[in-house]
matplotlib code that plots the C-alpha trace (Angstrom):
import matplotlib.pyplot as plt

x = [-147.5, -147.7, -148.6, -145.3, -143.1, -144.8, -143.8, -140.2, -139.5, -140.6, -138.5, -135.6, -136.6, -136.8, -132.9, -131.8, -130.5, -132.6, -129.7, -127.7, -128.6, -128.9, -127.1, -125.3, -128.5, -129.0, -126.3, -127.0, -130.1, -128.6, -125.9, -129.2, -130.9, -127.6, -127.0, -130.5, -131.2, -132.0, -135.9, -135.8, -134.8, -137.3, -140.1, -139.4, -139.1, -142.7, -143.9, -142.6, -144.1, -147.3, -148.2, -146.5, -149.2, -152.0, -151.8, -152.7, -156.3, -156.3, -155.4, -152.7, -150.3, -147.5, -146.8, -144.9, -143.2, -141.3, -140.5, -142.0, -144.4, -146.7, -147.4, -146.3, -148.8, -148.3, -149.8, -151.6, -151.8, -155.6, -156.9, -154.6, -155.3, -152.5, -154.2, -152.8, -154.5, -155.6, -156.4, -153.0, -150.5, -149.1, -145.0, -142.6, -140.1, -137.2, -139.4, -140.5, -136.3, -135.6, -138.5, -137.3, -133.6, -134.3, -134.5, -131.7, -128.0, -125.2, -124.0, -127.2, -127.1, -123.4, -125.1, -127.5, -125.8, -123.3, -125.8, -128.9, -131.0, -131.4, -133.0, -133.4, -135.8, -137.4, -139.5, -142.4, -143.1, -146.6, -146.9, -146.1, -146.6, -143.9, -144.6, -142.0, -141.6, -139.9, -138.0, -136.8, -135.4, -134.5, -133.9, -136.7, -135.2, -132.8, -135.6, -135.7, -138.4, -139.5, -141.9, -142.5, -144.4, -146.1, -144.6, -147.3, -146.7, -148.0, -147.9, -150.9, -151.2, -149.3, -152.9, -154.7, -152.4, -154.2, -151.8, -152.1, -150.4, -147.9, -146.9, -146.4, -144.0, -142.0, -142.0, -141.6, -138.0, -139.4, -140.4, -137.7, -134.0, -133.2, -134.2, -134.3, -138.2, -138.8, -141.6, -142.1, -144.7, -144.3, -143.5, -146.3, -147.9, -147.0, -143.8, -142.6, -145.5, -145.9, -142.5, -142.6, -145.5, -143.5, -140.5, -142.9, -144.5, -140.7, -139.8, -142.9, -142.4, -138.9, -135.9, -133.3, -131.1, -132.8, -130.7, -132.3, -130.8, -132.6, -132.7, -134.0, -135.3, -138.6, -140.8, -139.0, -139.3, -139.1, -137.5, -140.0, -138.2, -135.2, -132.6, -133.4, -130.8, -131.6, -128.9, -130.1, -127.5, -125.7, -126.3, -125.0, -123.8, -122.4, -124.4, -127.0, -123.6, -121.7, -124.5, -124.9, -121.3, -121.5, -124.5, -122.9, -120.5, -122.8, -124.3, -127.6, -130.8, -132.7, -130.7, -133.6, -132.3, -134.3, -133.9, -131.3, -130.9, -127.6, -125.9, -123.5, -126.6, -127.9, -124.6, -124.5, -128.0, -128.0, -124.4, -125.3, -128.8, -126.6, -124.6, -127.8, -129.1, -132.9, -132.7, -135.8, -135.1, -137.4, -137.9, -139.7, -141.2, -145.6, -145.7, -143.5, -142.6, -141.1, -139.3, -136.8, -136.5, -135.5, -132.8, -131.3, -131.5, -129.7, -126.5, -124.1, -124.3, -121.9, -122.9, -127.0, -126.7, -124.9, -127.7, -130.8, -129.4, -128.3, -131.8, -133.5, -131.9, -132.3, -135.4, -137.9, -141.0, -141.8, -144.8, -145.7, -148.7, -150.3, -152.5, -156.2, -158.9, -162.0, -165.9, -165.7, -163.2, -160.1, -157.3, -157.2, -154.4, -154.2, -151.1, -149.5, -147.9, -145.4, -143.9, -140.7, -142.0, -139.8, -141.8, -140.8, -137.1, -137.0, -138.3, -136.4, -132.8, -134.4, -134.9, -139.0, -139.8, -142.7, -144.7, -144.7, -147.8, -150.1, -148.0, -149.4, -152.8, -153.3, -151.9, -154.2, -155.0, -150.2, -150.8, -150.2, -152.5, -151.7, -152.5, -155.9, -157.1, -157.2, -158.6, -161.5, -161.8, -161.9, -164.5, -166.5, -166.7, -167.9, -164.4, -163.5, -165.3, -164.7, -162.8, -160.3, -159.5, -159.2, -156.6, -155.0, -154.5, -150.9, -152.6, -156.1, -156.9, -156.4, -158.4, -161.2, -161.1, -161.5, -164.6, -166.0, -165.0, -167.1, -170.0, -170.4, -169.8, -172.9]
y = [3.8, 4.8, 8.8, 8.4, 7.3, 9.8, 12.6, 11.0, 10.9, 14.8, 15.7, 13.9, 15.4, 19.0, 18.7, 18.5, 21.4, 23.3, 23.8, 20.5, 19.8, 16.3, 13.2, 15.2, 15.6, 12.2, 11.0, 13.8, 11.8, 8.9, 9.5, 11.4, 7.4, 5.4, 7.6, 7.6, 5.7, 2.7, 3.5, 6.2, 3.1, 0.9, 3.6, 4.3, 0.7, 0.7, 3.3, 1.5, -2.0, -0.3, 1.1, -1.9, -4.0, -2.0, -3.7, -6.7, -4.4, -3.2, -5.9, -4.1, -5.3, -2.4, 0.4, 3.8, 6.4, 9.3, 11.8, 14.6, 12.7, 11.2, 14.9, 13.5, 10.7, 7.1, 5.2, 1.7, -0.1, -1.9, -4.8, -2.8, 0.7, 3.1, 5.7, 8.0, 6.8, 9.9, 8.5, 8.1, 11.1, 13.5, 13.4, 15.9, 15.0, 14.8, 12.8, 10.1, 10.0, 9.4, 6.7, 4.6, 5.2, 4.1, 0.5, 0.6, -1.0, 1.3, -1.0, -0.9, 3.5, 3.5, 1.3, 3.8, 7.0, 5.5, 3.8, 6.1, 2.9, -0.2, -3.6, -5.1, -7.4, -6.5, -8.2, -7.4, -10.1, -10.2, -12.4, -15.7, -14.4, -13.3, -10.7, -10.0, -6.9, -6.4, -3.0, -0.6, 2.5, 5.3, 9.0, 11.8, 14.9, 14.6, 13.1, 9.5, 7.6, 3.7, 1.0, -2.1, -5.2, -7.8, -11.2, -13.9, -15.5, -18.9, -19.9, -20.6, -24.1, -25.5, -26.6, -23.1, -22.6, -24.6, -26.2, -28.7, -31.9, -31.1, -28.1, -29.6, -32.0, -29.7, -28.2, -30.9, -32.0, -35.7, -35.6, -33.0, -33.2, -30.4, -27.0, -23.6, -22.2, -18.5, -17.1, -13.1, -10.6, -7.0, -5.6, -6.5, -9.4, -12.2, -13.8, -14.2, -16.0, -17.9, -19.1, -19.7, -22.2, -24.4, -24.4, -25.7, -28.2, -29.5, -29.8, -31.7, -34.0, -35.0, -35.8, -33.1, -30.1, -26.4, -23.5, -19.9, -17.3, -14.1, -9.7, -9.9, -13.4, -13.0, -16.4, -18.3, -22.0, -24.8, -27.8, -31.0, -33.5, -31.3, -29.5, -25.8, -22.9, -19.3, -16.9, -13.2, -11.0, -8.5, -10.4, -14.1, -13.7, -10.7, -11.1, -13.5, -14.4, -15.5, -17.0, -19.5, -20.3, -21.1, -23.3, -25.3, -26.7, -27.8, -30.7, -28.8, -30.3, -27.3, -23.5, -20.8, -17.2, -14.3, -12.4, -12.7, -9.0, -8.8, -10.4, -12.1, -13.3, -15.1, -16.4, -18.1, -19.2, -21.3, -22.6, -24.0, -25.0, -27.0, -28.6, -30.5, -28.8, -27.5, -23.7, -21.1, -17.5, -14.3, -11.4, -8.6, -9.1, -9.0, -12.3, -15.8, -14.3, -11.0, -13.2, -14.8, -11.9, -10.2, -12.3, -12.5, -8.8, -8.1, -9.8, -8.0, -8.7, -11.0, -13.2, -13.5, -16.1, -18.7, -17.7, -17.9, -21.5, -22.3, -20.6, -23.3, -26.4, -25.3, -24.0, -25.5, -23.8, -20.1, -18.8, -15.4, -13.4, -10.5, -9.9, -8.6, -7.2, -9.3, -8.1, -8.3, -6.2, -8.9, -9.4, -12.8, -14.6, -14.3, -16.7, -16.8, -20.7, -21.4, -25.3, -26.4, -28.3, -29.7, -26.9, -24.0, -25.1, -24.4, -21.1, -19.6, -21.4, -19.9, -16.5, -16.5, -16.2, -14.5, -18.0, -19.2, -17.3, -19.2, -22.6, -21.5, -20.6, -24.0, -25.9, -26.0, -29.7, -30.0, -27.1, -23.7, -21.3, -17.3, -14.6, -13.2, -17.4, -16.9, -13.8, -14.9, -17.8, -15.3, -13.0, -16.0, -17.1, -13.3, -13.0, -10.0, -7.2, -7.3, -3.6, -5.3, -8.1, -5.3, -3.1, -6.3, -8.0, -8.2, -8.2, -6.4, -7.2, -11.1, -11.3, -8.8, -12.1, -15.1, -13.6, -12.5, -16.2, -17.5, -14.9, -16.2, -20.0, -19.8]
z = [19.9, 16.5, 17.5, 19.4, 16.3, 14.1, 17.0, 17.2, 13.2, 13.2, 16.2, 14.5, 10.7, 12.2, 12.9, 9.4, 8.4, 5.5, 2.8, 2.4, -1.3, -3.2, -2.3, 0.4, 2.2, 2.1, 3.7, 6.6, 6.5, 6.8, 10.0, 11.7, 11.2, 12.4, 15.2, 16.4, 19.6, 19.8, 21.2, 18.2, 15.9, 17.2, 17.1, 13.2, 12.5, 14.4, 11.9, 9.1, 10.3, 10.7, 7.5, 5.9, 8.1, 6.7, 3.4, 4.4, 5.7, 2.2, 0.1, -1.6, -3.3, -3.7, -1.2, -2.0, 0.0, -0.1, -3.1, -4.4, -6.7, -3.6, -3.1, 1.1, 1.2, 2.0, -2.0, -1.6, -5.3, -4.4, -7.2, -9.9, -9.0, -7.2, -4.7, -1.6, 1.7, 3.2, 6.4, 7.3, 8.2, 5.2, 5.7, 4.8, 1.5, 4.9, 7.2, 4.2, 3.7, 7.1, 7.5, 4.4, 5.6, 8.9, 7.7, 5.8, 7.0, 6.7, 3.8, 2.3, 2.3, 0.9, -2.1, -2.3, -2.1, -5.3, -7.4, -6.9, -6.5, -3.8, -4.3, -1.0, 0.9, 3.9, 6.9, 9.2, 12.2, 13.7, 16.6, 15.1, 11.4, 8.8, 6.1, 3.2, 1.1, -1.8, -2.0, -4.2, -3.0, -5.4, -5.9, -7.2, -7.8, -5.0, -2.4, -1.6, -2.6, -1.8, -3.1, -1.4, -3.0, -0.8, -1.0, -1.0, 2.8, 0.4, -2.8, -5.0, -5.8, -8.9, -9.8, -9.6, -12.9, -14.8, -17.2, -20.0, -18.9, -21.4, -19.9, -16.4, -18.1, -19.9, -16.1, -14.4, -13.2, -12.7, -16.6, -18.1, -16.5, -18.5, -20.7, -20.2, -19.4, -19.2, -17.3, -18.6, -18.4, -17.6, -14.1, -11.6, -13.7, -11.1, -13.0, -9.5, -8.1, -10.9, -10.8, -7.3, -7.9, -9.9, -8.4, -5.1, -7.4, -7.5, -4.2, -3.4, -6.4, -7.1, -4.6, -5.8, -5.4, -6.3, -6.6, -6.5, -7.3, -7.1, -6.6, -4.2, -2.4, -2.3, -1.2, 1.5, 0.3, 2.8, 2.0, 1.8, -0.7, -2.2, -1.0, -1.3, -1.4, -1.3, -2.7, -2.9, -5.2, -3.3, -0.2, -0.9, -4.3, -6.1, -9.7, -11.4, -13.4, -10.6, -8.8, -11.9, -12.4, -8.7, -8.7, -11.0, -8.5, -5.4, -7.5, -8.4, -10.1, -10.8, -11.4, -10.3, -12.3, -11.3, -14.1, -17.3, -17.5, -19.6, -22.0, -19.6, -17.4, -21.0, -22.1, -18.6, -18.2, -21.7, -21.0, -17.7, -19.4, -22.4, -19.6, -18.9, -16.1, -15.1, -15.9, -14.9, -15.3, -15.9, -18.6, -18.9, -22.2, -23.4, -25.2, -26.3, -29.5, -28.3, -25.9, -28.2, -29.9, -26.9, -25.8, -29.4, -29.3, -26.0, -26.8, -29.5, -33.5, -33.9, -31.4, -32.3, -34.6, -32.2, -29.1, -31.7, -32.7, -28.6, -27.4, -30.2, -29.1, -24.8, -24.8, -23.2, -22.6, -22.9, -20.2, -20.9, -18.6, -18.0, -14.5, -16.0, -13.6, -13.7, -13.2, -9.5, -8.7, -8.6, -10.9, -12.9, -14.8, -18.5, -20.4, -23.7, -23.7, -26.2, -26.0, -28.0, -30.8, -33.6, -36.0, -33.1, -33.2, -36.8, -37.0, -34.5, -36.4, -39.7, -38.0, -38.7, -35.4, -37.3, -38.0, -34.5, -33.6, -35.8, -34.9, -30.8, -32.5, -33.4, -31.4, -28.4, -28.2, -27.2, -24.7, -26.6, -26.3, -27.3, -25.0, -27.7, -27.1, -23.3, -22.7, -25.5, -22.7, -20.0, -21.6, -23.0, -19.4, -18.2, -15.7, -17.4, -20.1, -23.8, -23.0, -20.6, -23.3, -25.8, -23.6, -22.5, -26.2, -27.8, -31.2, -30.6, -34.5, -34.0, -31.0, -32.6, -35.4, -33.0, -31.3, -34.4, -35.9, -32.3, -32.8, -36.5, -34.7, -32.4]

ax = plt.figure().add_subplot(projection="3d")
ax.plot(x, y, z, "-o")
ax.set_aspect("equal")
plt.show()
């Protein structure tokens, strides 16, 4: 079957004609995959399903395709580490366009064409099995190019986390009715899963509403004892933005933001968070502190001052995380924690953002921990090398201090 849909996305590739340049030759690309028929659909789709299977095999967690940087090979990212399979077919630059196209909706390849770049969601069925992908399609250097993510068919249990009590209350809906919480970390440091485990610690605690809002929906939560709604921007809802101001009419408990991205995303996310409502949203920020920097720093001058003193009084809790590879091979969680004390409040209203670090340093026996304390706890228990907590560390010189300060100690 799948020599067939290889044969069939040649045979189809070989019609395109050589000098169509850029976008142009996309979109001949892209009538070629809509006017295919349907067996020539199904077979690509086959293709696609096939080597999109495979990572389960491999235990990958990001695919790519297509564009001139795979050099025509199909990339698995295994435990942390991005290689080309090479026992899998080399395509052309046309025949990897014309694959990821293939899936695409003609709504979905207008997007694309105008905007150079498409976030979408995409799903494989396996007799009674569902596996999600996470996509990104995007131009390089006029060729079309794709990575997928695998999205966790479960979600690690809320306990597997490993929080202080504290921190589950300050997460907890039945404890906290409201507060803005930010889960960050860079791309690929499991924000998304982490997130996901507490908003199912939720659903299986409190009776309520949950609202998620997201680009795209990635984990597919089933409701147990709240009401959960799914809107996935450009699909249900046109922006994070909208999505919010929506939520706040159909009664919600708990207002899931995937990611506040722009200033109007922030303005919205700690207005509906002042209104007293559950707020979670995303950033792509290394630690707590650069975190409320950031979101000051995204929104224009003259408005800073009133978001640092609005960010003071909603914010919650602060999770930041990194994804470190451990001595066997795997990939283990590392966290900065940073809670809302009365002391953390007034640092960020007096702009010295600067002292919270120590204020987490030493506040362990609350819940806060910085990202140098945990990965000293995961080299201390021999998960992961004293070079990975180096190249992992925020501040290399602090950590280099709290293992000499435990050398000296024993």
């Amino acid at each position: 079957m799948i020599d067939v849909a290889i044969h069939t996305l040649r045979e189809l590739a070989s019609t395109i004609p050589p000098t169509a340049p850029g976008v142009e030759r996309q979109m001949i690309i892209g009538d070629l995959a809509s006017k295919a028929s349907p067996a020539e659909r199904t077979a690509m789709r086959k293709l696609m399903d096939a080597v999109l299977l495979r990572m389960q095999k491999l235990n990958a967690s990001d695919i790519d395709i297509g564009g001139l940087g795979t050099t025509g090979y199909i990339w698995y990212r295994i435990y942390g580490d991005k290689k080309p399979d090479r026992e899998l077919p080399v395509f052309t630059p046309d025949e990897a366009s014309l694959l990821i196209q293939s899936i695409l909706i003609e709504r979905q390849r207008l997007f694309l064409y105008e905007n150079r770049n498409l976030d979408f969601s995409y799903t494989v069925m396996q007799d009674d099995s569902m596996f999600r992908f996470r996509a990104d399609a995007y131009f390089d250097l006029d060729q079309l190019a794709l990575n997928m993510r695998a999205i966790n068919a479960t979600v690690r249990p809320y306990k597997n986390l490993d929080f202080h009590p504290n921190v589950t209350k300050a997460l907890s809906l039945a404890h906290s009715s409201h507060g803005l919480t930010l889960v960050t970390g860079i791309t690929g440091s499991g924000k998304s899963s982490t997130l996901d485990s507490i908003i199912d610690a939720n659903n299986h605690s409190v009776d309520a509403h949950i609202v998620i809002i997201s680009s795209p929906i990635e984990y597919v939560h089933k409701p147990d004892r709240c009401i959960v709604r799914h809107r996935e921007v450009g699909r249900d809802v046109l922006s994070f933005k909208e999505g919010a101001i929506q939520a706040l009419r159909q009664d919600p408990d708990i207002i899931v933001i995937g990611e506040m991205r722009d200033p109007d995303t922030i303005f919205t996310a700690l207005e509906i968070t002042d209104s007293g409502h559950k707020v979670f949203s995303t950033l792509h920020t290394a630690s707590a502190i650069e975190t409320i920097d950031r979101v000051i720093g995204e929104v224009p001058p003259i408005e800073q001052e009133r978001v640092r003193l609005r960010l003071a009084d909603t914010l919650s809790c602060v999770l930041s995380q990194k994804l470190v590879p451990t001595l066997d091979g795997k990939l283990t969680l590392a966290k900065e924690i940073m809670l809302m004390i009365p002391s953390v409040r007034a640092a960020i209203k007096n702009n010295n953002t600067g002292e919270i670090y120590q204020m987490m340093a030493e506040s362990a026996d609350i819940g806060m921990i910085t990202l140098e304390q945990d990965l000293k706890r995961l080299y201390l228990q021999r998960r992961i090398s004293l070079e990975t907590a180096m190249v992992n560390a925020n501040n290399k010189r602090r950590l280099q201090q709290i293992l000499n300060a435990n050398a000296i100690g024993d």
